[in-house]
C-alpha positions in Angstrom: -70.5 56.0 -44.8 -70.8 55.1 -48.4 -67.6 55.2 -50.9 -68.7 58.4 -52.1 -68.6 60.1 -49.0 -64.9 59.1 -48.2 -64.1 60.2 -51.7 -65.4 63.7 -50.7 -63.6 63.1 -47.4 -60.3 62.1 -48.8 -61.1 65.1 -51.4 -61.6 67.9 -48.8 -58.6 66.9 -46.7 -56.5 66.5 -49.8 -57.3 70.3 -50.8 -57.3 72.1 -47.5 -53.0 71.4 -47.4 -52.6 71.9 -51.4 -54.6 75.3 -51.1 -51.8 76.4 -48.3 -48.8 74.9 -50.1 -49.8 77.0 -52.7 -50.5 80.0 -51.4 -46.8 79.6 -49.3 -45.3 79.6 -53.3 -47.7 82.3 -54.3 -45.7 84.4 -51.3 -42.9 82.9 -52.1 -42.5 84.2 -55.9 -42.4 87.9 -53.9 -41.0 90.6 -57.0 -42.2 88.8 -60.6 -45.5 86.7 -60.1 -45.8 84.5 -62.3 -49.1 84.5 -64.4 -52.1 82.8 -63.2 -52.8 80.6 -66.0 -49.4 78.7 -66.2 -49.7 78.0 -62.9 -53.2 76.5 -62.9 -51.2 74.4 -66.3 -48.9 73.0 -64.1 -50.7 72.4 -61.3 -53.7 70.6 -63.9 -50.8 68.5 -65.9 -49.6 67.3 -62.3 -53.2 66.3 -61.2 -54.6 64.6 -64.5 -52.0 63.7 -67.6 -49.3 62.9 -65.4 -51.0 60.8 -63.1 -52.6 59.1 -66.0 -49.3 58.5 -67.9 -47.5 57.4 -64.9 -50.1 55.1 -64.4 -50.0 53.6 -67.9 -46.4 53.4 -68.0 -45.5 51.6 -64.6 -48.1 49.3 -65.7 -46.1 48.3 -69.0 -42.8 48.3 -67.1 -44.4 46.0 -64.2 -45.2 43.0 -66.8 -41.4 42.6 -67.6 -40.4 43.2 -64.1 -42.8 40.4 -62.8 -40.9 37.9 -65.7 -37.8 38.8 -64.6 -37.7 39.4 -60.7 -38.9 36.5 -59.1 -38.6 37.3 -55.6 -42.0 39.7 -54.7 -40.0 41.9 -52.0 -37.1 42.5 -54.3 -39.7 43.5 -57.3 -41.8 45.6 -55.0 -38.8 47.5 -53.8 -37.2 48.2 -57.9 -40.6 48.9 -59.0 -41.6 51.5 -56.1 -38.1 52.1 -55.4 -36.7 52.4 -59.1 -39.2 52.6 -62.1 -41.8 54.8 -60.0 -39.1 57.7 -59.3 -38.2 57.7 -62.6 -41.2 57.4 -64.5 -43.2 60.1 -62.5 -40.5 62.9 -62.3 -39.4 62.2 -66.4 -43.6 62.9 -66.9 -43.9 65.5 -65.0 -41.2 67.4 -66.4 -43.2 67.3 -69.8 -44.9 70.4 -68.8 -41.7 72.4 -67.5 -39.8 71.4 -70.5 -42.9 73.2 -72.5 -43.4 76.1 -70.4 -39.5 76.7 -70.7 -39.8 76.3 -74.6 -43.0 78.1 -75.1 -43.4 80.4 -72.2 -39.8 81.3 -71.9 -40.4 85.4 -71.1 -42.2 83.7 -68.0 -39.5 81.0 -67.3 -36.5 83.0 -66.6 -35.1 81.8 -64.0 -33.9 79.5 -61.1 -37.0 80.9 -59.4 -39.4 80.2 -61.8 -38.3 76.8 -62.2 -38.7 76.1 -58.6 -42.3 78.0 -58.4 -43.7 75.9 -62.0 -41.9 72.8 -60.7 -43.4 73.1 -57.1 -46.7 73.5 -58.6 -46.8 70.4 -60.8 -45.8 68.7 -58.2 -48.7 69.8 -55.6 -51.0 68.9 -58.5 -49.7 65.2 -58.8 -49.5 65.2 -55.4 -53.5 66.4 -54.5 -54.7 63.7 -56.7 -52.4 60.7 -55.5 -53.5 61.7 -52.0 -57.1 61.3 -52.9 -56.5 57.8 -54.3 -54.5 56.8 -51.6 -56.7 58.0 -48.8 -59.5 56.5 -50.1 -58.0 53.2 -50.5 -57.1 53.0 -46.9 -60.4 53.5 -45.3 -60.8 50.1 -46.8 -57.8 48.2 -45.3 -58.0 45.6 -43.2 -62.0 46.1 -43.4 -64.3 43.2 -43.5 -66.8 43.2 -46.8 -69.3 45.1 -46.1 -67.7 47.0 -43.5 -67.6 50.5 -42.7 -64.8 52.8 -43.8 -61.9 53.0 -41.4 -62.0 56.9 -40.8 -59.1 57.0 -38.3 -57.2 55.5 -40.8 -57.8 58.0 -43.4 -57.0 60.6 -40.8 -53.3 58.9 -39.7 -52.2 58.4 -43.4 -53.4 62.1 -43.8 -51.1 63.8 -41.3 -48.3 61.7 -42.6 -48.8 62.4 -46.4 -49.9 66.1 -45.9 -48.5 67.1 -43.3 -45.2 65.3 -42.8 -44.4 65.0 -46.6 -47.0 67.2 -47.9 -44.1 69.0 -50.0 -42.2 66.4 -51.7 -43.3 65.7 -55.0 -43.1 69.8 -55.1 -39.4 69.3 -53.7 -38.5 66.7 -55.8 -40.0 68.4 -59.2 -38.5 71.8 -58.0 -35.1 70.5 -58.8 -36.1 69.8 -62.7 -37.6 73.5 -62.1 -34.8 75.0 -60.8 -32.0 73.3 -62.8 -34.2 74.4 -66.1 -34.3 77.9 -64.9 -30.9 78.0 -64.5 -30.4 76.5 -67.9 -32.1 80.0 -69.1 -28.7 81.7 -68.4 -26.4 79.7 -70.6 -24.9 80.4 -73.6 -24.3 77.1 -75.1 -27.2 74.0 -75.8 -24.6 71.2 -74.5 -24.4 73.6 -71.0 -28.4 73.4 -70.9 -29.0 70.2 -71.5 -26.8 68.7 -69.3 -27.7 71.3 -65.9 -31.6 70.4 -67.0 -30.2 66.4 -67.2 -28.9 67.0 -63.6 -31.7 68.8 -62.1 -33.8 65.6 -63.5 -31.5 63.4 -62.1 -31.7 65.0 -59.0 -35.5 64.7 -58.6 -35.3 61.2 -59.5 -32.4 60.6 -56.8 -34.4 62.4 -54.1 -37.5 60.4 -55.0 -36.0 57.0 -55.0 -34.5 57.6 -52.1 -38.1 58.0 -49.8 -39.9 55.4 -52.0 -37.1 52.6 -51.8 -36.5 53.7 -48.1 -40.3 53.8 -46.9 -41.1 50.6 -49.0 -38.0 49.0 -46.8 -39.2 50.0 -43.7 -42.9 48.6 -44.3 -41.2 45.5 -45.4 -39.2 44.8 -42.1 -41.5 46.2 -39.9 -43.3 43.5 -38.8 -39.9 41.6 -37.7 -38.5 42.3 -34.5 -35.2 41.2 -35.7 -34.6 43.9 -37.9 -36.5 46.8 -36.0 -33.4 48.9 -36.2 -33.1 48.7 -39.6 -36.8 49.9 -40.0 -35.6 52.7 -37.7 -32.9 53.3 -39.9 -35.0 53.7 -42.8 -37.2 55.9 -41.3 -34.4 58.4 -40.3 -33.1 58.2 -43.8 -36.4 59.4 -44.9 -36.6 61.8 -42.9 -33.1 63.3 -43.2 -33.5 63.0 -47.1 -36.6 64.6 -47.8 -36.3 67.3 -45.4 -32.8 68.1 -46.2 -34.1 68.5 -50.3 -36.9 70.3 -48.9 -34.5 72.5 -46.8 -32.2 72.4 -49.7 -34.1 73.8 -52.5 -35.9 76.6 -49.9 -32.0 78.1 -49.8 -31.9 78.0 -53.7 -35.4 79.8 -53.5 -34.5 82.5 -51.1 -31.6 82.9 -52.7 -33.1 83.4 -56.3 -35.5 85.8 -54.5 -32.7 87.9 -53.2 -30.6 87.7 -56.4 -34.1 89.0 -58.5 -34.7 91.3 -56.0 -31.1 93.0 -56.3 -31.5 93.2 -60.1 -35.2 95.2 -59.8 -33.1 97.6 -57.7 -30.5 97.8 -59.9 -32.6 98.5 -63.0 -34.9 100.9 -61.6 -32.6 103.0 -60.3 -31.1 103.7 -63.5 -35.0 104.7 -64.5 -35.0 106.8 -61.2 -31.7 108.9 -62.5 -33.4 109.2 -66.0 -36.6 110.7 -64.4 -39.1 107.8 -65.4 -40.1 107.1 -61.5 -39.5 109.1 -58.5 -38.0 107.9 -55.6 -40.5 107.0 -53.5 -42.1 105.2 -56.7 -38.7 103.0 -56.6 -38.7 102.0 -53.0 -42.4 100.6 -53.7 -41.2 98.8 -56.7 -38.2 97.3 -55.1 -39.8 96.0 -52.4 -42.2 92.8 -52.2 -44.1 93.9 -49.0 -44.5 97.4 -50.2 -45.4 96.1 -53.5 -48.0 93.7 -52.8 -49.4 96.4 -49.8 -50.3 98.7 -52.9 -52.0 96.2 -54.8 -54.4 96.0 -51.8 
């Protein structure tokens, strides 16, 4: 197998898990849809500029870092742990910030964040699997070796499968936080819930990469094997409990936007402009999306 075939291999089991992740927010965004082409924007600006940014930027911060951290584990933990989190959540939050500026009939709230934010973050995340994927078919493998395939496979289920949603989850929260900032009065009151939902993303980011990096560190020690296994649970408890955590904000966004359709339209019921069974299409998701089949 030549390098071009595991690129098409890492490609193809990349996609297959973005193509449902997305489809799960397509369902999920039940009453107001949110237009096709902003949501293709944020998934592209995950994939290509904010991979390539990230990129360019941890490179310039890691030249400093490597003056002034000596010690390699203690650099590789700040840099994976620290700068990466940062970096990648501020650029992928370029594209929200826009879409909320620019787009703001179609970013109105805490839903909408959540759905653009997910999105951006499946992008970034499709293309990082690719490249890392691809780079382990290659580890530990003589030159002129044959890709490890079982090895792509492994660091597949773990990546898509066991935290296939997290750069959505962690990007969601500069999503969400934004589309709540729709509702406020005052600029101060924005800025500082879209600070917090940034923050937040960051937080939930540093806290898998600084807690996987320490667990890959220590693992080949038998003296600190419970504090690998530590690690581990912490990752887990972390990212599904954001994961969990911004699901409840979602459903209960979706319930919140479906009690305002109600609402409204059944003033246009009492004024004549829809009949009734007209309004119990239009408040309702199923029903709604059964009549667009």
């Amino acid at each position: 197998m030549d390098l071009f075939s595991v690129i098409l291999l890492a490609g193809a089991l990349a996609l297959g898990p973005t193509l449902l992740y997305a489809l799960l927010l397509w369902w999920l965004d039940r009453y107001e849809k949110e237009p096709l082409p902003l949501l293709l924007a944020a998934f592209v600006w995950g994939a290509a500029p904010a991979i390539v940014l990230a990129l360019l930027l941890e490179f310039g911060l890691g030249i400093p870092m490597r003056q002034l951290i000596v010690t390699n584990e203690t650099r590789t933990i700040t840099e994976i742990g620290l700068v990466a989190p940062i970096v990648e959540e501020a650029v992928k939050a370029v594209i929200l910030v826009v879409l909320f500026v620019f787009s703001w009939r179609e970013f109105d709230d805490v839903l909408d964040g959540i759905i653009y934010g997910a999105m951006v973050g499946l992008g970034f995340a499709f293309v990082e699997n690719v490249l890392y994927l691809t780079g382990s078919a290659y580890d530990n493998v003589p030159a002129g070796g044959q890709p490890n395939v079982s090895g792509i496979i492994q660091l597949w289920l773990l990546r898509a499968g066991l935290f296939g949603l997290n750069h959505s989850m962690f990007t969601a929260f500069t999503g969400a936080a934004l589309g709540l900032a729709r509702s406020l009065k005052l600029r101060w009151q924005r800025g500082f819930v879209a600070s917090l939902g940034l923050g937040a993303a960051m937080i939930f980011h540093a806290l898998h990469n600084g807690l996987t990096t320490a667990a890959g560190l220590v693992s080949g020690n038998t003296r600190y094997a419970g504090l690998a296994l530590g690690a581990c649970l912490g990752v887990l408890i972390s990212d599904w409990g954001g994961l969990l955590l911004i699901l409840v904000v979602a459903v209960a966004s979706s319930v919140h936007e479906a009690q305002i359709i109600r609402h409204t339209l059944l003033e246009e019921v009492a004024l004549g402009r829809f009949t009734p069974d007209e309004y119990e299409t239009l408040s309702s998701g199923r029903m709604r999306w059964s009549a667009r089949r």
